[in-house]
KOLTOR-176835 format. One line per field, with one value per residue (C-alpha): residue number from 0; x, y, z; residue in three letters. Coordinates in steps of 0.02 Angstrom, whole numbers, plus 32768, in hexadecimal, padded with zeros to 4 digits. Layout:
<atoms>
num <- [NUM;...]
c1 <- [X;...]
c2 <- [Y;...]
c3 <- [Z;...]
residu <- [Ala;...]
</atoms>
This chain:
<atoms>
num <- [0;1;2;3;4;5;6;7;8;9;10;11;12;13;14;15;16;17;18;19;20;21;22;23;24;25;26;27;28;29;30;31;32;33;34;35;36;37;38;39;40;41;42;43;44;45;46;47;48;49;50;51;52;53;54;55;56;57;58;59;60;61;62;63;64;65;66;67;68;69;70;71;72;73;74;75;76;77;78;79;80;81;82;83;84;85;86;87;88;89;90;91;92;93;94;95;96;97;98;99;100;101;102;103;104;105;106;107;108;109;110;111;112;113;114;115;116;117;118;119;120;121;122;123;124;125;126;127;128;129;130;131;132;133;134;135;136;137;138;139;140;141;142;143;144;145;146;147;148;149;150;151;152;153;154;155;156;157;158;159;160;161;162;163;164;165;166;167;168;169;170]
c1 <- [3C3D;3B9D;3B05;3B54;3B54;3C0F;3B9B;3B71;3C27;3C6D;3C83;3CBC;3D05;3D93;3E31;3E6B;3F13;3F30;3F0B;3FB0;400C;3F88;3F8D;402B;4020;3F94;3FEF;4093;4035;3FEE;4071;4128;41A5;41E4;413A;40F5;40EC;4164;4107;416A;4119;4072;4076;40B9;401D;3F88;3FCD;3FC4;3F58;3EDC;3E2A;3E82;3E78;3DD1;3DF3;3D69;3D65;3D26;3C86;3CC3;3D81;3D6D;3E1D;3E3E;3E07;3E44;3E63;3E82;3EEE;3F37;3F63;3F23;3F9E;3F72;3FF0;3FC2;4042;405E;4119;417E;4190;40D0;40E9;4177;4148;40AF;40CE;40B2;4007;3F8D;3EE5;3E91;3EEC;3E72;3EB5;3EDD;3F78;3F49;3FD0;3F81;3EF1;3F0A;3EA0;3EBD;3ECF;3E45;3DCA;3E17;3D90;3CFE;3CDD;3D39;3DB9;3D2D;3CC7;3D58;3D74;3CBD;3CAA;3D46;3D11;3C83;3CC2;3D49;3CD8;3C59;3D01;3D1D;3DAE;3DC5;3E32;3E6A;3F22;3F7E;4005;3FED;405D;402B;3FC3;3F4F;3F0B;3E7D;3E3E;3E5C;3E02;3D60;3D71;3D56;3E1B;3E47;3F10;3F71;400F;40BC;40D0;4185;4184;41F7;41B9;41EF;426F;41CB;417E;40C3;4029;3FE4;3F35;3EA6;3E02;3DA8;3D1D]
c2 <- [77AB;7769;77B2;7825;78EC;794B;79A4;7927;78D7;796F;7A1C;7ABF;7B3D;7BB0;7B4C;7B5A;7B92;7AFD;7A9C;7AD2;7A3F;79C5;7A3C;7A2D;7965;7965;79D4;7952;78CE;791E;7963;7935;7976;79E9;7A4B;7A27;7ACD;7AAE;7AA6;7B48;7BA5;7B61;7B8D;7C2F;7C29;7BFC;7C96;7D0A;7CD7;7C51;7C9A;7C77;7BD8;7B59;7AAD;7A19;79BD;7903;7910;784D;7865;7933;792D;798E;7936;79BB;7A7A;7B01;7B93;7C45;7CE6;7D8D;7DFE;7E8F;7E37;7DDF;7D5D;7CE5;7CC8;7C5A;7CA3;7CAE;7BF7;7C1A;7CCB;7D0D;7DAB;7DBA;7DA7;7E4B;7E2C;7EBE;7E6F;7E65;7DC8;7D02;7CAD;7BF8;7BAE;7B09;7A8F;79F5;7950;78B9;7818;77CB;7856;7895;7850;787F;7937;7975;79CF;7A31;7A5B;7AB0;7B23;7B47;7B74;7BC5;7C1C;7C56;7CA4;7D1C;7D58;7D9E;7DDA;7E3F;7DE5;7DFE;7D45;7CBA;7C8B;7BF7;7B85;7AC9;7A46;7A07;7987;79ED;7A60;7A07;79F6;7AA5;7ACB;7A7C;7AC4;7B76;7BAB;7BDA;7BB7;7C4A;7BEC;7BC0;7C10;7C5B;7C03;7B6C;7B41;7A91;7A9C;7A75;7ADB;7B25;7B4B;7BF1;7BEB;7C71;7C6A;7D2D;7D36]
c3 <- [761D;75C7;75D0;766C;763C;765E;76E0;773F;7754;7754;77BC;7759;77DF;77E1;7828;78EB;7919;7974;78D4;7888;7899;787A;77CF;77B1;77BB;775D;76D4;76E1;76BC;761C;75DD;75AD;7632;75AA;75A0;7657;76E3;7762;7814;784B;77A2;77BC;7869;7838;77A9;781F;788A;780A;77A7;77ED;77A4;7715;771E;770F;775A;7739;77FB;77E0;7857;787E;78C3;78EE;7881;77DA;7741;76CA;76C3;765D;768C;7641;767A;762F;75B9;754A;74D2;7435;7421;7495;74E8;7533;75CB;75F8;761F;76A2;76E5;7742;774A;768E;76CF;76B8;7701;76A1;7607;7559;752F;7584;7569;757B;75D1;75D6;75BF;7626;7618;768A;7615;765E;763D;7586;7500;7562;7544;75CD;7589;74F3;7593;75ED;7559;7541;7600;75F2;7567;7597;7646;75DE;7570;7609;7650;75A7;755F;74A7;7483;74B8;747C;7485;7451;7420;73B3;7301;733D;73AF;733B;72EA;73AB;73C9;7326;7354;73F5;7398;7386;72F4;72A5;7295;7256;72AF;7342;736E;741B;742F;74D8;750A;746D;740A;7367;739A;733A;738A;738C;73BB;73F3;73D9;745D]
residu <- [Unk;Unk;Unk;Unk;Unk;Unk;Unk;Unk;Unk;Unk;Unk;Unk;Unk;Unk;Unk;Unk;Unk;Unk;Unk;Unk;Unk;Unk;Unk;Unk;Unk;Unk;Unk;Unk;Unk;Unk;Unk;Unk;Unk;Unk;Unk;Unk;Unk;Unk;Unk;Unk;Unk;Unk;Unk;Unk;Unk;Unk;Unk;Unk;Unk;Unk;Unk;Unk;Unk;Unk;Unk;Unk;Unk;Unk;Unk;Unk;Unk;Unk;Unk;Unk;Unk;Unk;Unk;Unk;Unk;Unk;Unk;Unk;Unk;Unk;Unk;Unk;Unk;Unk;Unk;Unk;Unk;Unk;Unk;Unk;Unk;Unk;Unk;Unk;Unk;Unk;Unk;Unk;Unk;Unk;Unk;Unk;Unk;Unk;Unk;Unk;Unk;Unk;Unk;Unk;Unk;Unk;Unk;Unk;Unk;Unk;Unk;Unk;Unk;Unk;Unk;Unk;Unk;Unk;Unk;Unk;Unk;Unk;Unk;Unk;Unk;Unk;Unk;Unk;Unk;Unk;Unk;Unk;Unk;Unk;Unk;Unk;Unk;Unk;Unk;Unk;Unk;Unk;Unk;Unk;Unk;Unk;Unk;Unk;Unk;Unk;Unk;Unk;Unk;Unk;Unk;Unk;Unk;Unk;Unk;Unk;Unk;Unk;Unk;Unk;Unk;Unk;Unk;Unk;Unk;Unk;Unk]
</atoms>
């Protein structure tokens, strides 16, 4: 990206319903089939829960570079089945449950993805929310750590059949 700030290249908005399935692409490609939302959950996601979610638009193509998404939960720990179930979602919630953080290849490398959580970030806390939460595998968590989250240890989910570091962020 050179010389180029993310804010030039890049719009920060809340996501679109009719972006869902360009959302859910975007998350297949990023992630293993395994860990990826369904369409029919991120559809069901977006519905419930789209100011939840903060999608970077490439000013160039008008198409989804990146986005990062969660629903709200007075719970501390997050589970399993806020990946598959929107109507764990509780706007007034103190908390986020990251569901995901999704970077195109072609964009990952170029601050994209620390800008997301920072904007991110910074929206919750004016909204009041006390943490973000989230789930990541072994190799993610130095990124996640310079990000701001901090490692609480193994997580109990097995999401994907894979072992999780939960992570927090307090705001």
């Amino acid at each position: 990206m050179g010389n180029i700030k993310i804010s030039d290249k890049f719009e920060f908005r809340t996501i679109k319903f009719e972006e869902a399935v360009e959302a859910a692409v975007v998350e297949s490609i990023c992630f293993p089939p395994n860990e990826a939302c369904s369409e029919k959950n991120m559809i069901a996601r977006v519905k419930a829960a789209g100011d939840f979610f903060l999608v970077a638009i490439n000013k160039e193509t008008g198409k989804i570079a990146g986005f990062l998404n969660g629903i709200a939960s007075d719970e501390q720990v997050l589970r399993d089945d806020f990946f598959t179930d929107a109507n764990n979602h509780n706007p007034n919630g103190e908390n986020v449950m990251i569901a995901g953080l999704a970077v195109l290849p072609e964009f990952r490398g170029t601050g994209l993805a620390r800008t997301l959580v920072e904007h991110y970030r910074e929206r919750e806390t004016r909204r009041g929310r006390k943490r973000l939460v989230l789930t990541c595998l072994d190799e993610k968590v130095g990124m996640y750590q310079h990000f701001g989250f901090r490692d609480l240890g193994e997580s109990e989910s097995v999401w994907g059949g894979e072992k999780w570091h939960e992570m927090d962020m307090v705001l």
